[in-house]
C-alpha positions in Angstrom: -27.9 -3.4 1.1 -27.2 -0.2 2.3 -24.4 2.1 1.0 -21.3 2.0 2.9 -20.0 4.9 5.2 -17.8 6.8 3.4 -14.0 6.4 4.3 -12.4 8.6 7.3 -10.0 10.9 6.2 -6.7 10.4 7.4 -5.3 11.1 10.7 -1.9 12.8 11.2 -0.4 10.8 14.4 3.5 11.5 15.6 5.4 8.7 16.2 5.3 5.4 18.3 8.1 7.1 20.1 6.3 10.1 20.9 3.0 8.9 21.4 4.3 6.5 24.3 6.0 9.3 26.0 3.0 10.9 26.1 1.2 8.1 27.2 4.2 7.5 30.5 2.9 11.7 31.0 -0.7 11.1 31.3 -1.3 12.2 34.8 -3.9 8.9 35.4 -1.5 6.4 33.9 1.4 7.9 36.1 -0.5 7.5 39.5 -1.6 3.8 38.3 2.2 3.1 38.1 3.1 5.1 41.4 0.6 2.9 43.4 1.8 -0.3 41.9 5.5 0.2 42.7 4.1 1.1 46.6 1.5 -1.6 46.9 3.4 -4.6 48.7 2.6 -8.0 50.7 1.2 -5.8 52.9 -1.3 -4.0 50.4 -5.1 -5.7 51.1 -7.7 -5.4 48.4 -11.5 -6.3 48.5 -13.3 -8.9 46.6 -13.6 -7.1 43.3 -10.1 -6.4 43.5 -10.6 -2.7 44.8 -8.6 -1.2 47.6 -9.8 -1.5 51.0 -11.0 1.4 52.8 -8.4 1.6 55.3 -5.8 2.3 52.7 -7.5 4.4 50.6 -6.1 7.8 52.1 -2.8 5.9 52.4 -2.7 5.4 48.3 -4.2 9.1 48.1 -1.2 10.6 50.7 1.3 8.3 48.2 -0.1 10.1 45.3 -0.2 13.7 46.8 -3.9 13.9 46.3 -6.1 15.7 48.9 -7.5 14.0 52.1 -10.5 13.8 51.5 -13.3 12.1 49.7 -11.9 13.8 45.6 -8.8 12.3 47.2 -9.5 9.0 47.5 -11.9 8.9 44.7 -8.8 9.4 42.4 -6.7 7.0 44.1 -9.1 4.6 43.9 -9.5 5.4 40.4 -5.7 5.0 39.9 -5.8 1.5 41.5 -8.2 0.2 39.2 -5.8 1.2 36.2 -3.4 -0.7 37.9 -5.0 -3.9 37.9 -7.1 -3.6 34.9 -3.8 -3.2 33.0 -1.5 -5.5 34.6 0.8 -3.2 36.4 0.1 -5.2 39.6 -1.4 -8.5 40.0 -4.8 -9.2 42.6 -4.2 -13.1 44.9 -7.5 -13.6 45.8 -8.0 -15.2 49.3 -7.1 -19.0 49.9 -9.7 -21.7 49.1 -11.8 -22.4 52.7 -10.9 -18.4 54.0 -13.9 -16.5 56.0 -15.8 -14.5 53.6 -14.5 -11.2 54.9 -10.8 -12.5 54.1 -9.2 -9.9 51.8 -7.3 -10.4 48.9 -3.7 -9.1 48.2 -1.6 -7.7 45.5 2.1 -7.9 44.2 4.1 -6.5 40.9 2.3 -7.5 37.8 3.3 -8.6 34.7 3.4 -5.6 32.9 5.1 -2.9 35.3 8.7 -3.6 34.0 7.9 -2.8 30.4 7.3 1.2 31.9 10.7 1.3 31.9 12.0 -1.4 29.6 9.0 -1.7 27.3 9.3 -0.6 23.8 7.0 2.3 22.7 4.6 -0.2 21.5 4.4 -2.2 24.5 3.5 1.3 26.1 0.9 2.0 24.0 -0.8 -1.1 24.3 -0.8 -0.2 28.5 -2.5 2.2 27.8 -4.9 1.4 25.8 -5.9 -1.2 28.7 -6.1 1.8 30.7 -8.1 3.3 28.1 -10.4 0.7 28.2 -11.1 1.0 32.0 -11.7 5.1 32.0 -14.2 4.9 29.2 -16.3 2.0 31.1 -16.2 4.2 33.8 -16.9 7.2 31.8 -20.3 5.2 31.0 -21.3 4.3 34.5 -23.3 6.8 35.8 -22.2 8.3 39.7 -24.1 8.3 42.3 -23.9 10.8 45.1 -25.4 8.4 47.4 -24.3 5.0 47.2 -26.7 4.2 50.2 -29.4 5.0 47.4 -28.0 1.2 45.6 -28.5 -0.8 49.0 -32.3 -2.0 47.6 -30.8 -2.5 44.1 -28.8 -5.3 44.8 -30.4 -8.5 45.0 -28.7 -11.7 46.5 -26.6 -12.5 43.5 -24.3 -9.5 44.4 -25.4 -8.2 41.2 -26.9 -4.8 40.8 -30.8 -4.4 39.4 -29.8 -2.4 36.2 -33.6 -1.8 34.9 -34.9 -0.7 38.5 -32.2 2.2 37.8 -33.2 2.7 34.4 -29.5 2.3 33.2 -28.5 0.2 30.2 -24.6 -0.3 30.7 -24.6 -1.8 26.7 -26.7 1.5 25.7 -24.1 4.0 27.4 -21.1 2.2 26.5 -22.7 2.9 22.7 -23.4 6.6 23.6 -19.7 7.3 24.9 -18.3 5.4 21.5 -20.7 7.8 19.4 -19.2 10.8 21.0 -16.0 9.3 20.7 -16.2 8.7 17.2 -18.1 12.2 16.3 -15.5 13.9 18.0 -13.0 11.6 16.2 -14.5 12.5 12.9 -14.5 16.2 13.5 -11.1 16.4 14.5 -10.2 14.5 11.5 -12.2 16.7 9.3 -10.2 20.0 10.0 -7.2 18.2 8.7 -6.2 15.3 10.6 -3.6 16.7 13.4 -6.6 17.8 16.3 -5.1 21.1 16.6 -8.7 22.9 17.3 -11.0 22.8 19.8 -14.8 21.5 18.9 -17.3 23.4 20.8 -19.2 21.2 23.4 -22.7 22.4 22.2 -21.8 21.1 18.9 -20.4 17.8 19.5 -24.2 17.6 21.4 -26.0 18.4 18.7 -24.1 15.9 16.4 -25.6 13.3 18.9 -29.0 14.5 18.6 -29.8 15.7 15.3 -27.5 14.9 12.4 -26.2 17.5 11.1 -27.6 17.4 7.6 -31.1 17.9 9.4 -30.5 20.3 11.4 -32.3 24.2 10.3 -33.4 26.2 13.6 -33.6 24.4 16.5 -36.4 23.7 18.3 -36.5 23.8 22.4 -37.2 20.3 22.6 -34.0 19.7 20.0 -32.0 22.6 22.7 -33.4 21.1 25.7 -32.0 17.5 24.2 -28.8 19.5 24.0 -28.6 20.6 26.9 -29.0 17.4 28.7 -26.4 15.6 26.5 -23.7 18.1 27.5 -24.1 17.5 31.0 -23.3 13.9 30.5 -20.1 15.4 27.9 -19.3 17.1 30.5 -18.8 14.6 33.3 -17.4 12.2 30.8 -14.5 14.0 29.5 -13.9 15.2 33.0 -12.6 11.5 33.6 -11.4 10.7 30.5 -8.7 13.8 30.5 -6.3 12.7 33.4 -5.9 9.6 30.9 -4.4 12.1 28.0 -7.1 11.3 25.7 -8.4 15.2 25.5 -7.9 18.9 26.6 -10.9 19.9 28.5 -12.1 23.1 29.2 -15.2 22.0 31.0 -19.1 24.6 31.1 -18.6 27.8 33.0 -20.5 26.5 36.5 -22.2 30.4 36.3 -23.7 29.1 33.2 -25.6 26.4 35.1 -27.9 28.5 37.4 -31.7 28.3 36.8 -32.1 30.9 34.6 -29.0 29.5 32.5 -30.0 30.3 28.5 -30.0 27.1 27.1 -27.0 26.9 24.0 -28.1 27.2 20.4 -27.0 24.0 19.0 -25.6 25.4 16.2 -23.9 28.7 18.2 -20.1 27.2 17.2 -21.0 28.7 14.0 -23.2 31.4 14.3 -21.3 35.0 13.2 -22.5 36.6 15.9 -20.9 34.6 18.7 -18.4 35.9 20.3 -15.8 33.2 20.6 -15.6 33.7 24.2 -19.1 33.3 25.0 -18.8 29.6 22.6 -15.9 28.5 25.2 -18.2 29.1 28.2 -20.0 26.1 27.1 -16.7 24.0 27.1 -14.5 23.4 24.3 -13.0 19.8 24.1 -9.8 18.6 21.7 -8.3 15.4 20.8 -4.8 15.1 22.0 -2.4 13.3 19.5 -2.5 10.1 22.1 -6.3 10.8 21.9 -6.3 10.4 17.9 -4.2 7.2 18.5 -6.6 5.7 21.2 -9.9 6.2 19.9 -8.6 5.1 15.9 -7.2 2.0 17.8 -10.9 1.9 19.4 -12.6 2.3 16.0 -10.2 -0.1 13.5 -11.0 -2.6 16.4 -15.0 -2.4 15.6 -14.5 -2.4 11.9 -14.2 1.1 10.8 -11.4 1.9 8.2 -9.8 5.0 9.7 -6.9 6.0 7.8 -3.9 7.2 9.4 -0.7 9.4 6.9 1.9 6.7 6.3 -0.1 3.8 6.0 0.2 3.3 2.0 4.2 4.0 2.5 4.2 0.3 1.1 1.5 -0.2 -1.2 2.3 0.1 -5.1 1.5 3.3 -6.8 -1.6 2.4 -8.2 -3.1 1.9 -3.9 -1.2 5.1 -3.8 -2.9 7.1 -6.2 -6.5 5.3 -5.8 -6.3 6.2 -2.3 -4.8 9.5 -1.4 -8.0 10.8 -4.5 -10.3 11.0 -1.3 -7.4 12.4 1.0 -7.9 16.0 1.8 -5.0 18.1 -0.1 -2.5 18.1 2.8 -3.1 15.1 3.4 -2.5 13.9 0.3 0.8 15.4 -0.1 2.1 14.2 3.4 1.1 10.3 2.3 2.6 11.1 -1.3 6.1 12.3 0.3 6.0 9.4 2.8 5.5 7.1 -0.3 8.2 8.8 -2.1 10.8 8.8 0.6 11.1 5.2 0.4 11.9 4.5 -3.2 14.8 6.1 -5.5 13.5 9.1 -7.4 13.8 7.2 -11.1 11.8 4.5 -10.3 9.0 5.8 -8.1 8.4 7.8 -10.6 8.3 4.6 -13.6 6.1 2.9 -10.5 3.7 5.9 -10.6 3.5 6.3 -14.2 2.6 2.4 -14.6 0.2 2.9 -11.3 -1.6 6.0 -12.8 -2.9 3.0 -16.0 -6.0 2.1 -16.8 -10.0 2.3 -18.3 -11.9 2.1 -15.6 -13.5 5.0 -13.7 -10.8 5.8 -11.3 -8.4 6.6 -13.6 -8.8 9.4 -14.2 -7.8 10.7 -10.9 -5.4 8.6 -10.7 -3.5 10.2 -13.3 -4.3 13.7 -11.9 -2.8 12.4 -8.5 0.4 11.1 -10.4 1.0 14.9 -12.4 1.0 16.0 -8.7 3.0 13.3 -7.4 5.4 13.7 -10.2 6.3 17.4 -9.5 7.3 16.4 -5.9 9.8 13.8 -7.9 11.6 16.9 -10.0 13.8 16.8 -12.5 14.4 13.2 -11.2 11.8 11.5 -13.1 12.1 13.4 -16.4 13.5 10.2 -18.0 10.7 8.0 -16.8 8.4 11.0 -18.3 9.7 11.1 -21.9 9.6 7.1 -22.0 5.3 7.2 -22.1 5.6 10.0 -24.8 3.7 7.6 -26.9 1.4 5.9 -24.9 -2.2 7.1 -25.5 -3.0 7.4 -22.2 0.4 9.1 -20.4 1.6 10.9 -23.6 -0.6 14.1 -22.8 0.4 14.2 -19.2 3.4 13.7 -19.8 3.8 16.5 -22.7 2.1 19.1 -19.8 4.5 17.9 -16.8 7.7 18.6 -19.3 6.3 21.9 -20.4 5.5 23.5 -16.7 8.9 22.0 -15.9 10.4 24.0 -19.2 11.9 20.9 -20.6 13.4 21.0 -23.9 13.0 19.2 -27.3 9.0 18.4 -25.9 7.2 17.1 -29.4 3.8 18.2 -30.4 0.8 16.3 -29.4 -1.5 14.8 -32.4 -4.6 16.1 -32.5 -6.1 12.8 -31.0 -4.2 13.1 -27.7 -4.9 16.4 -27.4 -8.9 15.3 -27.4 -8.2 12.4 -24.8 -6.1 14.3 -22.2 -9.4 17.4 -22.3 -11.6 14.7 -21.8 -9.4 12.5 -19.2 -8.6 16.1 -17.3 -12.8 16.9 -17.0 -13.1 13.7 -16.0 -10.7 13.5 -13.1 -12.3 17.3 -11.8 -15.4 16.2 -11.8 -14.4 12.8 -9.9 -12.5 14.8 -7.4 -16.4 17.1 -6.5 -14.1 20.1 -6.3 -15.8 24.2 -6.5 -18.4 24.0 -8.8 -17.2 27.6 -10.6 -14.0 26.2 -10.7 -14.8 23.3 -12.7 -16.9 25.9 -15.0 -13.7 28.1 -15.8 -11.6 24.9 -16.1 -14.4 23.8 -18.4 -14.6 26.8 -20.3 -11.3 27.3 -20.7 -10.4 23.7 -22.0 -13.2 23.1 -24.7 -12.6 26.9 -25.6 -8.7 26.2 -27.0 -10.3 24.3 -30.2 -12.7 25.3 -32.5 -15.5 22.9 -33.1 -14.3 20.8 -30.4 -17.9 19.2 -30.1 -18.1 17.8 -33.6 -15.1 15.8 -32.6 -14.8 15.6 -29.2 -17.6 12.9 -29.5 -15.3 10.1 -31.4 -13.1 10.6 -28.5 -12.3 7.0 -27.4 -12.6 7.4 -23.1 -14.7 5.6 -21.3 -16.2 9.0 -19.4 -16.5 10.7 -23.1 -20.7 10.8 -23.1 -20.3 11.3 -18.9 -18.7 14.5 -19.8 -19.6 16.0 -22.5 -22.9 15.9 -20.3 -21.1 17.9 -17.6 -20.2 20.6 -19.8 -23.8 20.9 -21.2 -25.3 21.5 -18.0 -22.2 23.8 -16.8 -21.3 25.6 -20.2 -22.2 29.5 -19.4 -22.6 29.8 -23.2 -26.5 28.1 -24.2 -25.2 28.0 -27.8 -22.0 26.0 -26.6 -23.9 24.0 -23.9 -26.5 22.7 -26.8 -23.5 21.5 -29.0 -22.2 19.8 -25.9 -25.5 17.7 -25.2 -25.6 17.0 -29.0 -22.2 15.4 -28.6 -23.2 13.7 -25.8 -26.2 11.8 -27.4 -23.8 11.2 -30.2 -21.0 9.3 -27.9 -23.9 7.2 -26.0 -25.1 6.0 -29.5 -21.6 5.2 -31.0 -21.0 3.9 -27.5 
């Protein structure tokens, strides 16, 4: 089978509250509701629902949008938000009518909860209408729709081959960039405060990015291409709220435009002007909210802060291990901010437990969780002064703190918590010359700390003690260590 993805990093989204305001402000959504408070008994739509022609420019004039063509394009655009999400409701002509009959409309459904809705039942509006811009995000335009007239064949239905257009194939494209950008975002810390370079979002969709030295000029060509469909895209998707788009400089798309280096968002010498030229595009906070909605639909696990608030310690602490650190700390305080101080920290203690591989982190995340507790959880501290597996944590968190009366640890601790502490670093794949120092500098405090630290009863004993062999800057030191490793896999 093949290894699973690894888990998204948690998103940082504002609340329900905010996030529907937003989504009420989002300049398509707002026209969708304008037209289906004016639409009336009068209002006549065509077969599929559309507008008619002859009140196009009337919708566009309600709107405030041009008079022209761009005009009635977005009206129309507006309209099908309308219906797609409920705000007003399409009677199809009476059973018997001529075939030219047309349709009408009235109030749907789902207009009152604009104003009476709570901010969940706003959210879920728009999502509908999210639905509807990115399907027509993935339909390509055509400048002229006299071009179609030999596509359609008696069905009504539209000859997708002869255009060389797989609907199913572009609907997948649009979700890739979606998710890419999604992930991106994501990565820089989960709030979508920067900008991600068009160019680079391209290349993400044509080369991966672990694969990708110099580019080629088929690879930039491939680029190139794949921005120009980025950039018609989020052109329709930004009147919806889902990002801030600062679309390709139009000077930039002459004949003798240089094609973009795919990896340019990085390069040094770059000026970050000359990057923006080629578009920048960011996640809004609604945008973060709409496309996780779209990808815990299809099966991804996309985290979002607050979701452990909950869970016991031990999800807690098993979780917020592949959080980034700010991240970690936001879902730790959330988590906290639920429970009395004593007990959360008894909770985390009890949660932090256990022999198998993941415990060791887990007790590194619950020495950090503990010091946003305080002075609060001392008593829940000094009860696990004893345990084998707490005692040493707990010793280290009453000595930072400057606790009093803190007893010795026996020698046997001592060995675990060094070997339990290596453990959790290397678990957490943090700076690699970190890890040496902290190395180092542990093993260093006792003399002969191989010839014992092989009886060391851990489960990552031999696992570590081969770590420090192959990091020890001493060869003298980094021999004894691989000794003692051999001699923890035999006694194991």
């Amino acid at each position: 089978m093949p290894a699973s993805p690894p888990p998204l990093p948690p998103v940082r989204l504002p609340s329900d509250a905010v996030l529907a305001r937003d989504a009420l402000a989002a300049p398509l959504l707002t026209r969708a509701v304008r037209l289906a408070r004016w639409a009336g008994p009068a209002t006549r739509v065509g077969a599929g629902g559309e507008l008619v022609d002859a009140q196009l420019a009337e919708a566009a004039s309600v709107l405030g949008l041009p008079d022209d063509e761009d005009g009635e394009a977005d009206a129309s655009e507006a309209w099908r938000v309308a219906v797609d999400t409920g705000l007003v409701t399409v009677r199809d002509p009476e059973a018997g009518a001529e075939a030219d009959e047309e349709g009408t409309v009235e109030p749907g459904g789902m207009l009152p909860l604009v104003t009476g809705g709570a901010p969940r039942d706003v959210l879920g509006l728009w999502l509908d209408g999210l639905e509807t811009v990115c399907a027509d995000a993935a339909t390509p335009f055509f400048d002229d729709p006299e071009a179609l007239t030999g596509l359609v064949g008696e069905d009504g239905e539209i000859d997708f081959e002869a255009l060389d257009w797989d609907p199913e194939a572009e609907a997948e494209f649009l979700d890739g960039v979606l998710a890419n950008l999604y992930l991106l975002t994501v990565a820089e810390g989960g709030s979508g405060d920067a900008p991600v370079p068009l160019p680079a979002l391209a290349a993400s969709m044509v080369v991966p990015p672990d694969d990708m030295g110099e580019p080629s000029d088929a690879v930039l060509e491939q680029v190139s291409e794949v921005m120009m469909r980025l950039d018609d895209q989020f052109r329709l998707l930004e009147p919806m709220g889902v990002v801030e788009y600062r679309p390709v400089d139009e000077a930039l798309l002459g004949e003798d435009a240089q094609e973009p280096d795919a990896g340019a968002a990085g390069a040094p010498d770059v000026d970050d002007e000359d990057v923006a030229r080629y578009g920048l595009v960011r996640l809004t906070p609604l945008g973060l909210y709409g496309i996780r909605s779209r990808l815990l639909e299809s099966g991804v696990d996309a985290p979002a802060v607050g979701d452990l608030a909950e869970r016991d310690a031990a999800a807690l602490l098993t979780a917020v291990a592949a959080f980034p650190q700010d991240a970690a700390r936001a879902e730790t305080e959330l988590w906290l901010a639920r429970r009395a101080p004593l007990a959360a920290a008894r909770e985390l203690l009890a949660g932090a437990k256990g022999a198998d591989a993941a415990g060791p982190l887990r007790r590194l995340h619950c020495q950090q969780a503990l010091a946003l507790v305080g002075a609060d959880a001392e008593p829940a501290v000094r009860e696990v002064l004893d345990d084998p597996e707490l005692g040493g944590l707990a010793r280290v968190w009453l000595v930072e703190r400057g606790a009093p009366s803190v007893p010795a640890p026996p020698e046997e601790m001592v060995f675990w918590l060094t070997v339990d502490t290596i453990a959790a670093q290397l678990a957490a794949d943090g700076d690699l010359s970190e890890l040496t120092d902290l190395i180092e500098g542990l093993t260093g405090r006792h003399s002969g700390f191989f010839e014992q630290a092989w009886r060391v009863d851990h489960p990552a004993t031999a696992e570590v003690l081969e770590a420090v062999g192959r990091l020890h800057r001493d060869r003298r030191l980094a021999k004894d260590a691989r000794k003692a490793a051999f001699k923890a896999r035999s006694r194991a």
